[in-house]
N, C-alpha and C positions, 0 to 999 in steps of 0.2 A: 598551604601546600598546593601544587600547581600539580593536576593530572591531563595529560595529553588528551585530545581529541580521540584517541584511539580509544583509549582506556574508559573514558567518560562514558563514549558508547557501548564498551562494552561491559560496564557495569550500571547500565542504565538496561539492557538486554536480560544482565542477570536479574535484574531487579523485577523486570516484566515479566519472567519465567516461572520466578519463584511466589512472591507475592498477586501480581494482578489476576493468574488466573482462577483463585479464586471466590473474585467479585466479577469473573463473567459469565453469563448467562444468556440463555436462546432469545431471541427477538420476543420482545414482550406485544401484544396486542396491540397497544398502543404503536408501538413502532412500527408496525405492521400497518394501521391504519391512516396514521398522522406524518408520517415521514420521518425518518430517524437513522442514522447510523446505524447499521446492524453491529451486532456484539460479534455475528458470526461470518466475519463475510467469507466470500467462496472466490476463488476464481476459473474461470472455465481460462483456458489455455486460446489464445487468438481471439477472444472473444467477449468478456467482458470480466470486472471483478465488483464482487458484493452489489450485485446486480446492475449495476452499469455497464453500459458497451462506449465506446467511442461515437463521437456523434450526436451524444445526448445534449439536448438545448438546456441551456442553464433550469428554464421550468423544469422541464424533466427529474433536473436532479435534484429541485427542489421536494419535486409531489416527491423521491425515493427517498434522499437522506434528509429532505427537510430544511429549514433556515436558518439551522443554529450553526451557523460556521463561521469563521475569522477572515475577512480577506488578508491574502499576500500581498502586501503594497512594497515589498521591498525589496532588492537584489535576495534571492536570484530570480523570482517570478517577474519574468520578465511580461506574462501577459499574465489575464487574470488571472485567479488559483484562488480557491473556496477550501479552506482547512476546515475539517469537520474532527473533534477532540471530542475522545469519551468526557462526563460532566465531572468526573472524579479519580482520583489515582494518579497515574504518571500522565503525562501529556504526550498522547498517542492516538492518535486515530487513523483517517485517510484525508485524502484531497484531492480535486478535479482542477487537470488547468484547462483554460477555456480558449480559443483564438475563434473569432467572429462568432461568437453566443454559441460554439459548437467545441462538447469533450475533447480534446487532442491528445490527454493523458488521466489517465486514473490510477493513484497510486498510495500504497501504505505509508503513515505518517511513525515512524518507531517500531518494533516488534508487538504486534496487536496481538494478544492469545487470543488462540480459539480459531484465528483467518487459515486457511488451507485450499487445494486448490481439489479440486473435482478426482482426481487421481489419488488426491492422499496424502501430499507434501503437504508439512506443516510449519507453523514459526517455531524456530527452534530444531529441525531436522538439519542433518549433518549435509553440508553441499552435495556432496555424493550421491543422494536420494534422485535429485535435480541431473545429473550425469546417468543415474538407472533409466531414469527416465524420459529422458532426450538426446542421449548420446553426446556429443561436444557443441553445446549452445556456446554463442560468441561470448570471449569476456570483458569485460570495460571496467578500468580501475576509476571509480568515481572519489570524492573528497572524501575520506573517511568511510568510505563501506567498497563493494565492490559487487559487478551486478552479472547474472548470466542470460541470456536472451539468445531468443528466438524468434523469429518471425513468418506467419502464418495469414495469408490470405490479407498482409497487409495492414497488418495488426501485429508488431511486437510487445511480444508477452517477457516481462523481467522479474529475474528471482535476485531481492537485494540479500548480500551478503556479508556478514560481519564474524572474525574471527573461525572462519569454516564453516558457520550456523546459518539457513536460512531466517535471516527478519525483518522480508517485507516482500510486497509483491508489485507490477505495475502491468500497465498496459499502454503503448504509443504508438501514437499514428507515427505515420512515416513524417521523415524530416524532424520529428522532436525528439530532442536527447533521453536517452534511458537513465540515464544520471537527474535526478528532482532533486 
């Protein structure tokens, strides 16, 4: 049986809701010291997510999230792009794309539980939250999700969206698509 692209995502959504989050848990020591994905990342709005900003030199985001990542070598990453996956569960995490050794985007890889941004919006909060909160951010129908954004001091901040639900987050320099 053949389910649509729509569908897939959004039972891969449910699946992240119901089951993943409870195999996640707060930044363990180790990832705190050795560089690692956070389990919890945060996003500050214009500013950076799960503690990256825009800018950061590829070391940088090594000494944060570490080296355990995948490169994107294949349409659509058109420039570099470092996917960082939790080591278990569904395959979700985040990713940094890179143009000249420098962040251009940082953005969530699936509905990651637990990611929320500094204000309170969560993965899984109803779009609406995202409209309390910023009034009419711009909209952009991307392949299969759909995103709301904003932009701030030259830093657009995006809430990805699937089926009404926020599940994911990004941040883009100017000039690169909100759509990952």
């Amino acid at each position: 049986m053949y389910l649509g692209f729509e569908v897939r995502v959004a039972l891969a959504l449910l699946f992240t809701l119901v089951v993943v989050p409870a195999a996640v848990a707060a930044p363990t020591a180790q990832e705190r010291s050795t560089g690692a994905l956070p389990t919890r990342g945060v996003l500050v709005v214009g500013k950076s997510l799960a503690g990256l900003s825009l800018g950061a030199t590829q070391t940088a985001v090594k000494t944060r999230w570490g080296s355990r990542y995948v490169n994107c070598i294949k349409s659509p990453c058109d420039d570099p792009t470092w996917m960082y996956f939790y080591p278990s569960g569904e395959p979700v995490g985040a990713a940094v794309r890179f143009r000249n050794n420098k962040a251009v985007a940082v953005f969530t890889l699936g509905a990651v539980p637990g990611w929320k941004t500094t204000e309170g919006i969560k993965i899984a909060d109803p779009a609406s939250k995202v409209y309390d909160f910023y009034g009419n951010p711009k909209y952009t129908k991307c392949i299969g999700y759909e995103a709301l954004s904003l932009t701030r001091g030259g830093v657009t901040t995006s809430f990805y969206l699937t089926t009404g639900v926020v599940y994911g987050f990004a941040i883009t320099a100017a000039g690169v698509p909100v759509c990952q």
